[in-house]
C-alpha positions in Angstrom: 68.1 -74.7 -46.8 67.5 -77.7 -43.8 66.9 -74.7 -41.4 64.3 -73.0 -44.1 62.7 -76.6 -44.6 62.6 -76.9 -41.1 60.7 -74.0 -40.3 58.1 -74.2 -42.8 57.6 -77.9 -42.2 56.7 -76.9 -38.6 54.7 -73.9 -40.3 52.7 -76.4 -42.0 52.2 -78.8 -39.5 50.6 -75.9 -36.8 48.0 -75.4 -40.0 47.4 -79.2 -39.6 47.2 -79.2 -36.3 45.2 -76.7 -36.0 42.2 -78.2 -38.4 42.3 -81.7 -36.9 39.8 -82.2 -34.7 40.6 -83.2 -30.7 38.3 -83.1 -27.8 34.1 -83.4 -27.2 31.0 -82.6 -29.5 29.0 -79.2 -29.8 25.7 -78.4 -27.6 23.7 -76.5 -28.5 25.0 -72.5 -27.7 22.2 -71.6 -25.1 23.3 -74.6 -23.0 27.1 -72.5 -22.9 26.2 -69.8 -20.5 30.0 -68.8 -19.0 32.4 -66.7 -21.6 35.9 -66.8 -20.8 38.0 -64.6 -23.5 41.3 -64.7 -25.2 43.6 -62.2 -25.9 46.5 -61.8 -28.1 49.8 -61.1 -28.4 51.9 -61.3 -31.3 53.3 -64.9 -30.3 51.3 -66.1 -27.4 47.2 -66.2 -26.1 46.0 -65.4 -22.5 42.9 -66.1 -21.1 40.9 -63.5 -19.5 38.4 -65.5 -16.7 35.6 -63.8 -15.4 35.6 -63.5 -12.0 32.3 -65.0 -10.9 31.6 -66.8 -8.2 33.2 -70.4 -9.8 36.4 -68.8 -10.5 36.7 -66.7 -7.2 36.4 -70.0 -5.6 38.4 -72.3 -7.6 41.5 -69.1 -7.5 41.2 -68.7 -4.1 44.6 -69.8 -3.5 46.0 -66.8 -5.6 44.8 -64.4 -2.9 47.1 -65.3 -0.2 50.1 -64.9 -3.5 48.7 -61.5 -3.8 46.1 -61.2 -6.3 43.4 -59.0 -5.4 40.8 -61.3 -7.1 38.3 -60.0 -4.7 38.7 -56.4 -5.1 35.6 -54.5 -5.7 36.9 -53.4 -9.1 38.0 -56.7 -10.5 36.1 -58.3 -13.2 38.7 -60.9 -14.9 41.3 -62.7 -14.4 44.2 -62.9 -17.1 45.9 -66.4 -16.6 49.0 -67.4 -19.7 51.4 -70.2 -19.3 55.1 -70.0 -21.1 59.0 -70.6 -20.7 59.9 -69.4 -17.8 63.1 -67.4 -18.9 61.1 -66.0 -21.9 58.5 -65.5 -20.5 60.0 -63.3 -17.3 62.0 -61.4 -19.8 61.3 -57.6 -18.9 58.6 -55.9 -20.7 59.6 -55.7 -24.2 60.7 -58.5 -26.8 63.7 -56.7 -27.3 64.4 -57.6 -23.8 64.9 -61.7 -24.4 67.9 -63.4 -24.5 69.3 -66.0 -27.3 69.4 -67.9 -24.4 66.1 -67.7 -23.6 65.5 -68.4 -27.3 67.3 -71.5 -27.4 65.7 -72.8 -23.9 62.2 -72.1 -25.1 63.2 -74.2 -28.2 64.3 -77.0 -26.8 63.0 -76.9 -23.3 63.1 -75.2 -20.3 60.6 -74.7 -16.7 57.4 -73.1 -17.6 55.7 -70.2 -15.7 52.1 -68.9 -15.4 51.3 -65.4 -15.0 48.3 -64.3 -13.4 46.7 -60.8 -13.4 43.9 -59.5 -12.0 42.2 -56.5 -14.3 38.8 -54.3 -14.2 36.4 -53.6 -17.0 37.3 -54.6 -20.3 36.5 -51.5 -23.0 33.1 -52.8 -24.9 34.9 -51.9 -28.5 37.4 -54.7 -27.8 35.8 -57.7 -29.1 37.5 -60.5 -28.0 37.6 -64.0 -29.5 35.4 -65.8 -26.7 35.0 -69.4 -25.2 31.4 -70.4 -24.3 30.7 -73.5 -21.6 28.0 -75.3 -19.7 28.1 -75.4 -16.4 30.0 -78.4 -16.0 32.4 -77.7 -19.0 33.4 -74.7 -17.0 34.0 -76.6 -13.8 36.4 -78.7 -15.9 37.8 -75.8 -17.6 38.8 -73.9 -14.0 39.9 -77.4 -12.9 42.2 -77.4 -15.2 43.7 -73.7 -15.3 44.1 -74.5 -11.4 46.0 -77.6 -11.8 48.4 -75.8 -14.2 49.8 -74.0 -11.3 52.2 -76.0 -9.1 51.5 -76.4 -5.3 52.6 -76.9 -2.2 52.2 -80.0 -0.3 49.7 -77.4 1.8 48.4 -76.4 -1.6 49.7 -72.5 -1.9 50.8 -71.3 -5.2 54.3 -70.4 -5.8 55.1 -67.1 -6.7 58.5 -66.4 -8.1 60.8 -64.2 -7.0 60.6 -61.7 -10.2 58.7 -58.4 -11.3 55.6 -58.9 -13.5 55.0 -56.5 -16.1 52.4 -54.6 -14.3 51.8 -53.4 -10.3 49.2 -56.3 -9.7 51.0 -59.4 -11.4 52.4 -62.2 -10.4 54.4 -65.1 -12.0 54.2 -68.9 -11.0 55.8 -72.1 -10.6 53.9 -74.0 -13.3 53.6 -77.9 -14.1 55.0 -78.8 -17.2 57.7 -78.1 -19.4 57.7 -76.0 -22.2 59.4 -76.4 -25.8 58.6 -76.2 -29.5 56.1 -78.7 -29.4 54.7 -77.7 -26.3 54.1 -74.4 -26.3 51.8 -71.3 -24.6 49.2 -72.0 -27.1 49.3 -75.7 -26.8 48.5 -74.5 -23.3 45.3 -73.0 -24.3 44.1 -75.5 -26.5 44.6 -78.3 -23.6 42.6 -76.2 -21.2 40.2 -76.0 -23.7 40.2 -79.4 -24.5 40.4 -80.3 -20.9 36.7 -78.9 -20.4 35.0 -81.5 -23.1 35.2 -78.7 -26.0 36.0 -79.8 -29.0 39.3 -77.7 -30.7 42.7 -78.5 -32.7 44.9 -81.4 -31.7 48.1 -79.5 -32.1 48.2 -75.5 -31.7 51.7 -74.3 -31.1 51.1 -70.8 -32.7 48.9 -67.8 -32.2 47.4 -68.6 -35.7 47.2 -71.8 -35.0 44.7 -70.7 -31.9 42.4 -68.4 -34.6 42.4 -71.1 -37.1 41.0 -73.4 -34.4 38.9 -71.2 -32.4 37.4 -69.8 -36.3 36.5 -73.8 -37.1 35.3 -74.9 -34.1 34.3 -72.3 -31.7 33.0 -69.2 -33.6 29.2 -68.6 -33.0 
């Protein structure tokens, strides 16, 4: 019964979370001309970045890791942040660990993986992220800073196989646990750009529920 109350009390608090209000005011929508995109899994968010001329430059450092970001076929860039041992579990859920498990419960390294895709089908319509100019600025910052450096500023890829041929996985700052999860990653970033959005997202639903109240257009 503690374990049941336990869960749905942190059920209930990602609902809470989600509604209360962090972060900057709204603009009017045709000062927002950048879209970055989220996509979902079925317990974790990604961004997908375009890859204009902002992004190219602020990533630049994942091209010496790798990533083809300027490839004449790429178009985004997907970036998630996660546990590291969950996270770099081989392709399938079925693949994780209890131990894994436990770590991303109570804490363990994080990880960002970063993938560089082509043109996006036009019948998927993805939940999208509008910013101004500078909100955009902050919100690459941001995403950038995530990764951890070298003194000279390279990122550091980790020894493991992505999921795909073009991934990669990265050292990342920041630990993860159950209050500070993948999706309280994407709600920082966007907070981190002067958007307004929920103060405590640790869920996937948590991210809609946020993104439906203070986002949609």
């Amino acid at each position: 019964m503690a374990i049941a109350g336990s869960v749905l009390a942190y059920f209930i608090a990602a609902v809470i979370g989600a509604v209360l209000p962090a972060g900057g005011g709204s603009r009017p929508a045709e000062d927002r001309p950048h879209r970055v995109l989220m996509v979902a899994g079925p317990i974790h968010y990604d961004f997908l970045i375009p890859l204009d001329a902002p992004a190219k430059a602020r990533f630049a450092f994942l091209e010496t890791a790798g990533l083809q970001l300027s490839h004449p076929d790429a178009q985004w860039l997907l970036l998630g942040w996660g546990a590291r041992e969950f996270y770099t579990s081989a392709g399938s859920y079925r693949d994780v660990s209890a131990k894994a498990v436990l770590k991303g419960v109570f804490g363990d390294a994080s990880t960002l993986r970063a993938d560089v895709l082509g043109a996006i089908a036009p019948a998927q319509e993805l939940p999208a992220v509008s910013f101004s100019p500078e909100e955009y600025a902050a919100f690459l910052e941001a995403a950038a800073a995530s990764f951890r450096r070298t003194p000279d500023g390279a990122a550091q890829a980790l020894a493991h196989p992505g999921f795909t041929a073009t991934d990669r996985f990265f050292e990342a700052e920041g630990r993860f646990h159950l209050l500070r999860t993948c999706n309280t990653w994407v709600a920082r970033m966007i907070r981190a750009s002067g958007r307004r959005f929920g103060a405590w997202t640790p869920l996937p639903y948590s991210v809609s529920l946020s993104h439906a109240l203070f986002l949609k257009e």
